[in-house]
C-alpha positions in Angstrom: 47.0 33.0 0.9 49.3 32.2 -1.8 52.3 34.5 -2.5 53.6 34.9 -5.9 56.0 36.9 -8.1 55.3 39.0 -11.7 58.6 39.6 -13.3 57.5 42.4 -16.2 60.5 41.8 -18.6 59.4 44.7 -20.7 60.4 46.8 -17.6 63.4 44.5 -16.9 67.2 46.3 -17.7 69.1 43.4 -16.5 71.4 45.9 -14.0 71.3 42.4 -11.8 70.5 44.8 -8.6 67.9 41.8 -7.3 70.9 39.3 -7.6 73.3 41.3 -5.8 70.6 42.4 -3.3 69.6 38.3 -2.9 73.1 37.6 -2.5 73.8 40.0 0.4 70.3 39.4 2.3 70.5 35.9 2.2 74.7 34.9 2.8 74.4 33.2 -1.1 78.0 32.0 -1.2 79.8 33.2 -4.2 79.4 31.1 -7.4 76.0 30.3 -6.5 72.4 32.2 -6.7 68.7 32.0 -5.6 68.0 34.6 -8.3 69.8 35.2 -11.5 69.4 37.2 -14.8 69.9 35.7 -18.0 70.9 37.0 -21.5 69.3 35.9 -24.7 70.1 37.6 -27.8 68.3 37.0 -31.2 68.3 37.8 -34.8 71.8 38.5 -37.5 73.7 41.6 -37.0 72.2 44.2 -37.8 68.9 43.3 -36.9 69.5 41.8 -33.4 67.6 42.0 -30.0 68.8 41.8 -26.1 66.2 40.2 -23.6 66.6 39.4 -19.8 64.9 37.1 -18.3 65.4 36.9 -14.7 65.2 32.9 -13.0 64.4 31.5 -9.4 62.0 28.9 -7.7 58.9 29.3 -8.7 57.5 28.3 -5.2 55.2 25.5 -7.4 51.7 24.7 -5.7 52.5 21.0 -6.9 56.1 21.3 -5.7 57.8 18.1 -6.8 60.9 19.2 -4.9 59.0 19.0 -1.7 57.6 15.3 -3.1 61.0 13.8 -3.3 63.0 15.2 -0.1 62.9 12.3 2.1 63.6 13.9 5.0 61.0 16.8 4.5 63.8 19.5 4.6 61.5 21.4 2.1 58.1 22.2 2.4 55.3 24.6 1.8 54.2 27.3 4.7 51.0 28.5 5.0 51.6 31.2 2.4 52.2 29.5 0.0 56.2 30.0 0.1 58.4 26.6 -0.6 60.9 27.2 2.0 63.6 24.9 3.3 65.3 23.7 6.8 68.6 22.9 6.3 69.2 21.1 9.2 67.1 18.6 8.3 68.4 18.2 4.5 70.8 15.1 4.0 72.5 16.5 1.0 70.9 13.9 -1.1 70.7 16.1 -4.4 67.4 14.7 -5.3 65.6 18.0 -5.0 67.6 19.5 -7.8 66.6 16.9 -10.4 63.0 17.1 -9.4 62.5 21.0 -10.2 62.3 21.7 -13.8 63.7 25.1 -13.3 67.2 24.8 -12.0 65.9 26.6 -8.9 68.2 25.0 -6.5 71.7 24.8 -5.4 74.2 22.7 -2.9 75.0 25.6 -0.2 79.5 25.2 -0.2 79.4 26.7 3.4 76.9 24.2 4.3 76.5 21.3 2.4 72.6 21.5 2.5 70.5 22.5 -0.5 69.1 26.0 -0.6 67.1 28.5 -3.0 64.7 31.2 -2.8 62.6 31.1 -0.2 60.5 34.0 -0.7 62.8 36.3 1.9 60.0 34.6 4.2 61.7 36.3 7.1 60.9 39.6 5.4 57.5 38.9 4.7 56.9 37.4 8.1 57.6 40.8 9.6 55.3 42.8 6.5 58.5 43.8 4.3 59.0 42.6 0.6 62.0 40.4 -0.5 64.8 42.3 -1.4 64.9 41.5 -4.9 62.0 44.1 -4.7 62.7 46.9 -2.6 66.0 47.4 -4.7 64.7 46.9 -8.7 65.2 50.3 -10.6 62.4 50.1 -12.8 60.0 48.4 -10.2 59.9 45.1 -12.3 59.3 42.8 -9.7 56.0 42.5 -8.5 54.7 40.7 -5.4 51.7 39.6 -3.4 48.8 37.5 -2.3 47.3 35.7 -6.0 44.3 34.4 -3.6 43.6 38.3 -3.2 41.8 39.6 -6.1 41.9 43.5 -5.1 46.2 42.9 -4.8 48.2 44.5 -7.5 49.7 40.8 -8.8 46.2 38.8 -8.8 45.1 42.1 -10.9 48.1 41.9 -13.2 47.5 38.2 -13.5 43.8 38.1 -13.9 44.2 40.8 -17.0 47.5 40.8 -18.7 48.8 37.4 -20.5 51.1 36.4 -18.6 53.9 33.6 -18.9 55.2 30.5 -16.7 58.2 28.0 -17.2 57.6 24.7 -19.0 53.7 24.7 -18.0 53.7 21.6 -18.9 55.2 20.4 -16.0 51.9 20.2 -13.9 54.0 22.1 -11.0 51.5 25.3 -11.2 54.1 27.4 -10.8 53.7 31.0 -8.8 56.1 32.9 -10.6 54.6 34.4 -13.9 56.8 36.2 -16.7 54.9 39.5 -18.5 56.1 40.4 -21.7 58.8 37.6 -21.9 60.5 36.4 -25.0 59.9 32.7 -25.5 63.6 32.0 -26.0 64.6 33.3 -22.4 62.3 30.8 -20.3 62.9 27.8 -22.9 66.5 26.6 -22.6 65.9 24.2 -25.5 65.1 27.0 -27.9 68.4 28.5 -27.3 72.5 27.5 -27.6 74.7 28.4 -25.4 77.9 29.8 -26.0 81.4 28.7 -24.8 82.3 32.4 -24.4 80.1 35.0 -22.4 80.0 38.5 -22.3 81.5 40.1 -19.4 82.8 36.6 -18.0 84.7 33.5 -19.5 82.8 30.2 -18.4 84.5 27.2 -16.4 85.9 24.4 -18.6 82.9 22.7 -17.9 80.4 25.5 -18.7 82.7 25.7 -21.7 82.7 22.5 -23.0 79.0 21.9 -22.3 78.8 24.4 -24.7 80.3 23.1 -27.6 78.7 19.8 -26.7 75.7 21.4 -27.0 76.5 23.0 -30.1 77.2 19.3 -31.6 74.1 17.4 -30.3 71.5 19.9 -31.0 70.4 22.0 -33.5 68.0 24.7 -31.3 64.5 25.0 -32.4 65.3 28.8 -33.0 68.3 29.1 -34.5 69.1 32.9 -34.2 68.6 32.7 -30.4 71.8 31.9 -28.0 72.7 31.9 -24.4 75.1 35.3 -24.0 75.5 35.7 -20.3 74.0 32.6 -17.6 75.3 32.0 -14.0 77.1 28.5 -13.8 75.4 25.3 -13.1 75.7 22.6 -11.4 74.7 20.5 -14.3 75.4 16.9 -13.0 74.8 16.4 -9.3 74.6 12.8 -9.6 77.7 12.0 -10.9 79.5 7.7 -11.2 78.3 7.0 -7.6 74.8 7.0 -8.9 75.7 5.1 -11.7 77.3 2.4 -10.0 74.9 1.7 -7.2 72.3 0.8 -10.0 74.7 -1.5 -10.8 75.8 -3.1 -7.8 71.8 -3.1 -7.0 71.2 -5.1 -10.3 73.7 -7.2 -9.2 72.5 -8.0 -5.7 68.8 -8.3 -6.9 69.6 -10.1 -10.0 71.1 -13.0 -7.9 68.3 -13.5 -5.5 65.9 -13.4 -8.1 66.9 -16.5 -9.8 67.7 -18.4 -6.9 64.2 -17.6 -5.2 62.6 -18.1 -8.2 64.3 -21.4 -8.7 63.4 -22.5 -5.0 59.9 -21.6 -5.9 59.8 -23.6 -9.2 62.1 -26.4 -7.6 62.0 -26.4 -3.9 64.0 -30.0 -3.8 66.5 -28.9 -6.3 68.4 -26.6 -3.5 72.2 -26.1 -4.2 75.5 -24.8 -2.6 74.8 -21.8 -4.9 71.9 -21.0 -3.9 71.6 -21.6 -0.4 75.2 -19.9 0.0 77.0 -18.3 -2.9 74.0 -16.2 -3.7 73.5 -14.5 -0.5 76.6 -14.0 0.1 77.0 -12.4 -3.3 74.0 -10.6 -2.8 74.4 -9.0 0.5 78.0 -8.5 -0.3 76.5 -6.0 -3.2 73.6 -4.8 -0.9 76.5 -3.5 1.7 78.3 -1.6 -1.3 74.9 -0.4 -2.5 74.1 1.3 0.5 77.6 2.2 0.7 77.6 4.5 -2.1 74.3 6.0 -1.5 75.6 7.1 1.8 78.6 8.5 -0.4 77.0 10.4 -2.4 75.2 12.4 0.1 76.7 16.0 1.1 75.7 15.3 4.8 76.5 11.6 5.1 76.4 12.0 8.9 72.8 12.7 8.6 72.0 9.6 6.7 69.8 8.4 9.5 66.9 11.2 9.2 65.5 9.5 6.4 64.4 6.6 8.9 63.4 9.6 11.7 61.9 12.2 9.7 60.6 10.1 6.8 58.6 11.6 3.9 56.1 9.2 2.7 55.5 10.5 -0.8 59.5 10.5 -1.2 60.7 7.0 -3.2 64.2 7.7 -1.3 62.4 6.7 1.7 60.4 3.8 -0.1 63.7 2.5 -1.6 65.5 2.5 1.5 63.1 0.3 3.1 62.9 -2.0 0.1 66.8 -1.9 0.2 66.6 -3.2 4.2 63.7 -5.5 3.3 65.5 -7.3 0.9 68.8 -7.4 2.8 67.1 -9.2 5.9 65.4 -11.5 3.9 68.9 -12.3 2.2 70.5 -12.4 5.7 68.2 -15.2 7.0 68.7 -17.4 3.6 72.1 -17.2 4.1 72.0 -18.1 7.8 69.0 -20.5 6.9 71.7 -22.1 4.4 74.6 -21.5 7.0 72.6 -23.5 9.6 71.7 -26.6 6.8 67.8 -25.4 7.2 66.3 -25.8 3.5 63.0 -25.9 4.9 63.5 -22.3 5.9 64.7 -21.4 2.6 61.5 -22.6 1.0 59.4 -20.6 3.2 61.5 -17.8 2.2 61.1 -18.0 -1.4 58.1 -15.9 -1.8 59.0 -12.8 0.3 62.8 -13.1 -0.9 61.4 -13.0 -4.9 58.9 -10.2 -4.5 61.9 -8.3 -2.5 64.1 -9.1 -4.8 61.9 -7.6 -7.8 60.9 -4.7 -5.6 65.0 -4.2 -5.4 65.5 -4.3 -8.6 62.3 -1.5 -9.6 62.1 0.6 -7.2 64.9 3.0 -8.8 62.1 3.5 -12.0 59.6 4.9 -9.5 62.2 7.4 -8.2 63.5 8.6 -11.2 60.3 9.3 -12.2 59.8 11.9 -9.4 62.7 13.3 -11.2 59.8 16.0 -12.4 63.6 18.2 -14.1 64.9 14.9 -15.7 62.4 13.9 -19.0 64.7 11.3 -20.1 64.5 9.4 -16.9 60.8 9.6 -16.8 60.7 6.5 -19.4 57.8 4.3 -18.8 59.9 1.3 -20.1 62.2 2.0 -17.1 60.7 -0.7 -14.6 61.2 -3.0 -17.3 64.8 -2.1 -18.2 66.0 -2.1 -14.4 64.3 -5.8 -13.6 65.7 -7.2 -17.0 69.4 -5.1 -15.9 68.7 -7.4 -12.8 68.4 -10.8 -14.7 71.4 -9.8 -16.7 73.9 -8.9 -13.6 72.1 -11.6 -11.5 73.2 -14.7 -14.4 76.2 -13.0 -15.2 77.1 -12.6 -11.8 76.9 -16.6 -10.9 78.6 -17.3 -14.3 81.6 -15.0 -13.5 81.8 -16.8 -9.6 82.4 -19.8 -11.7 86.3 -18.3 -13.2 87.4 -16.8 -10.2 87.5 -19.5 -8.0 88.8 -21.4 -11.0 92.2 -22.6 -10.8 94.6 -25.2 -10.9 93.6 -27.1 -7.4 89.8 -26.1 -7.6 88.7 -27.2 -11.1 86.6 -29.9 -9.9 85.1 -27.5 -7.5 84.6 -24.9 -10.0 82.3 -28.1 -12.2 80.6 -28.6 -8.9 79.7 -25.0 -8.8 78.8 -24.9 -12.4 76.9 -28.0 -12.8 74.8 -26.4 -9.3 73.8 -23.4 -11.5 72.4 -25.3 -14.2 70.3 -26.6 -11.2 69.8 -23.4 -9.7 68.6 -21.5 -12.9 66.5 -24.4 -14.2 67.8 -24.5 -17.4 71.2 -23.9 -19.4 73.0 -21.4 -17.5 74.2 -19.9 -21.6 70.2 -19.7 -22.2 69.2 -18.0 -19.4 71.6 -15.5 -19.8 71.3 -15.0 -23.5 67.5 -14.8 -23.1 68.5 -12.0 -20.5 70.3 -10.2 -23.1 67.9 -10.2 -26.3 65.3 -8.8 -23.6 67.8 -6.1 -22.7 68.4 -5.7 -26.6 64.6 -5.3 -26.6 64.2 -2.5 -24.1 67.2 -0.7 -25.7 65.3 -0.7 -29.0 62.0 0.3 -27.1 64.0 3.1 -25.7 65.8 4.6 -28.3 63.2 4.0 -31.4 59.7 4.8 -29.8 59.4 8.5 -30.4 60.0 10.6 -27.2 57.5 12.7 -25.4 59.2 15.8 -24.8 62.4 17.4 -26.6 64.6 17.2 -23.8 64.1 13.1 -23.7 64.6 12.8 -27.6 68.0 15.0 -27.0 69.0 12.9 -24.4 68.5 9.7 -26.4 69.9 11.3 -29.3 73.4 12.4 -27.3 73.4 8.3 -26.3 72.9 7.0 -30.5 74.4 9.6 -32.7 76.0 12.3 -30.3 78.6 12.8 -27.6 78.1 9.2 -26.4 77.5 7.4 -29.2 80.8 5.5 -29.4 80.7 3.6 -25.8 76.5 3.4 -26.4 77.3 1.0 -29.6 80.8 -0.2 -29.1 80.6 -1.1 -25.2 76.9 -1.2 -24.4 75.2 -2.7 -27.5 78.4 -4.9 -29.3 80.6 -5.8 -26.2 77.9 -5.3 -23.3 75.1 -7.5 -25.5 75.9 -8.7 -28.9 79.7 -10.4 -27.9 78.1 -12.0 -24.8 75.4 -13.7 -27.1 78.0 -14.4 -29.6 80.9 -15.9 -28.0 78.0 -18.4 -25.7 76.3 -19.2 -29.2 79.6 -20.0 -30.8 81.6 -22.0 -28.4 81.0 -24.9 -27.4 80.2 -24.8 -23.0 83.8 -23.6 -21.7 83.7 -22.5 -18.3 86.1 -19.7 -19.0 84.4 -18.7 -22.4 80.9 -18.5 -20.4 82.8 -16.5 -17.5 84.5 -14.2 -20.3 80.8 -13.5 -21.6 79.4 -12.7 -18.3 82.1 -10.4 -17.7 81.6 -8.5 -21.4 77.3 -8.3 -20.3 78.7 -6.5 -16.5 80.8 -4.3 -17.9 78.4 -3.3 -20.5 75.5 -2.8 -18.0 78.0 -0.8 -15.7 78.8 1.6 -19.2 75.0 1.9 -20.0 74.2 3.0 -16.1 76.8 5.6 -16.3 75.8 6.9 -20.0 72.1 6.6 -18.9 72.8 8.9 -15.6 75.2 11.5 -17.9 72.6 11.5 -20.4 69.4 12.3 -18.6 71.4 15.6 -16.9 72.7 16.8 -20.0 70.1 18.7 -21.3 69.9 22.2 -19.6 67.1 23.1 -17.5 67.2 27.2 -17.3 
């Protein structure tokens, strides 16, 4: 059994009764909608056309919402409906970048996620959702698809039918009759800062005229005239930032594992106790901020007791604790004067560290809504991202605890780095950088896959974004770095002022490279 919807748009008179009648059935908090009706008009006055499209989950066979909730909050009954349990969701947010249609929402009474689940406590009983019973014009069509004598599996089987971004791979159960291809394509459409009936938030507003200067629609007499508002960005600087601090605490154990695997008798103060500490300093602020960024922080703990296997939130957050125990013990191993411990450590601390570093790329790419994140170069970017904050990290220890009465110990400490990295500490770093340099190029010249990824890309090089992407990323964040170490002579504050300039320009690029990849709409 496999329940689905047909939505015949040339019926549809977009009166909204199925929102208001999903609104009332369900509690939908106001400002927020499991179904919605959109507006598209087309064409130059005179010649113009209205069409309606009307949007909700699309209860996907291949449901990549249900594949990245770690705590199995959604999940698929036996009829096929994607429905939800919101005592089990976290909050995490993840399930709203994994659906390509927009289909999801953070619940204000509740904190949870929610969407349309099918009215399953209608159907359970033998009634049809309320979108149906109320539609005018009898638009809305439901049933059993695995039933060939039902009314939808006929319609299916013989009309030509439509479904959102097929190429997706989610087998969507919601199919569109008689559709305009501007109303289930945002891409092929600009939205408008004023609305009909309504005047949008600032936001909505100013997303709008954003749009309007990043991207020239592939039809250019279609726009947007009436859309509920969005939640555009649910990850917002948090997101950003634990990359970031997770560079940083990966980056660090990285080279001094590495280093004790190259040179086990060539074991430092650095790296048998500035590096840990450093490291699990940032691993405490990493988890830190993902428990922030959840909606139910209190329920952090369900991903450990109701773990979903195929969800890289779970994956990552034993990676995460893998790493920080290993960390733990090097410090303590160091702590306790133990180097024979740190050796044997080496191995699992580097392949942790890595695994910390990477594990990000495998999550964003369940991010089936986000194309832009979905870059194959990704696992490369974040474990280079790593080298860069790991060097940079050790270099910038190096000026704060320089001062008057510590200079000797601040030549100690350097002089240990050189040790620790195995090479010129300036080297290392500026190899670290020309890779990043590299992957940038990789990224942002190799022609995109899908239009929502080159749009993206395109906001970061010559849109909205474009002056922090070249002035603080590429010029401060790699180029000065490179320069000032390849111009001046070894200076412990110039090398410390250049590992600075590379953080801060990672920490710019995570935040762009979050803003970006939400910015292009997905309904």
């Amino acid at each position: 059994m496999r329940y689905g919807f047909v939505l015949d748009q040339n019926r549809c008179i977009g009166c909204h009764a199925c929102t208001v009648a999903c609104k009332e059935e369900n509690n939908v908090p106001l400002g927020t909608f499991r179904t919605w009706v959109k507006y598209v008009e087309k064409g130059h006055f005179p010649d113009t056309s209205r069409h309606f499209a009307v949007l909700r989950c699309n209860h996907c066979d291949n449901a990549p919402c249900i594949e990245i909730c770690p705590t199995s909050a959604l999940f698929r009954r036996n009829n096929g409906i994607v429905d939800f349990d919101r005592d089990a969701c976290i909050g995490c947010k993840a399930c709203m970048q994994a659906c390509p249609y927009d289909a999801l929402y953070i619940d204000p009474a509740t904190d949870t996620a929610a969407k349309c689940n099918f009215c399953a406590h209608r159907v359970e009983v033998g009634l049809e959702p309320a979108c149906v019973i109320v539609c005018p014009e009898q638009a809305i069509i439901t049933g059993d698809l695995d039933d060939p004598a039902s009314r939808i599996a006929k319609l299916v089987a013989k009309k030509e039918v439509q479904v959102r971004k097929p190429e997706q791979g989610t087998q969507p159960k919601v199919f569109y009759l008689g559709a305009d291809a501007a109303t289930l394509t945002p891409s092929m459409t600009q939205a408008e800062s004023q609305q009909m009936w309504s005047t949008p938030t600032a936001s909505e507003a100013e997303f709008a005229r954003s749009q309007a200067r990043d991207h020239n629609p592939v039809d250019a007499m279609a726009r947007t005239v009436y859309d509920t508002p969005k939640n555009r960005a649910p990850w917002g600087w948090k997101v950003a930032a634990y990359l970031w601090t997770k560079s940083i605490a990966a980056g660090v154990m990285m080279i001094v594992a590495g280093e004790a695997i190259l040179n086990p008798d060539g074991l430092s103060f650095v790296s048998t106790l500035v590096a840990p500490a450093i490291a699990l300093a940032f691993t405490a602020i990493t988890a830190l901020l993902l428990i922030a960024d959840l909606k139910r922080p209190e329920r952090f703990y369900l991903i450990l007791l109701r773990p979903n296997w195929r969800s890289w939130l779970v994956w990552g957050t034993i990676v995460l604790m893998v790493f920080g125990a290993l960390t733990l013990a090097w410090l303590a191993a160091g702590a306790f004067g133990q180097p024979d411990w740190i050796r044997m450590l080496a191995w699992p601390t580097f392949i942790a560290s890595v695994g910390a570093a990477g594990y990000s790329a495998f999550l964003f790419g369940q991010a089936n809504g986000r194309a832009f994140w979905r870059s194959p170069l990704l696992l490369g970017q974040l474990v280079v991202a790593a080298g860069i904050a790991g060097t940079a990290s050790l270099m910038a220890f190096a000026l704060i605890v320089d001062s008057g009465e510590s200079v000797a110990m601040t030549r100690c400490i350097y002089v240990s780095m050189e040790r620790v990295i195995g090479q010129s500490v300036r080297g290392m770093l500026v190899l670290f950088l020309m890779a990043g340099l590299v992957v940038l190029a990789g990224e942002f010249l190799v022609p995109h896959g899908s239009t929502d990824s080159h749009r993206a890309a395109c906001m970061l090089t010559r849109g909205r974004w474009r002056i922090p992407f070249w002035l603080g990323v590429v010029l401060a964040g790699h180029l000065g770095p490179i320069f000032l170490i390849a111009t001046f002579r070894q200076d412990t504050i110039v090398e410390a002022a250049a590992s600075l300039l590379a953080l801060a320009g990672l920490y710019i690029y995570e935040h762009l490279w979050i803003k970006a990849g939400q910015a292009p709409p997905l309904s």
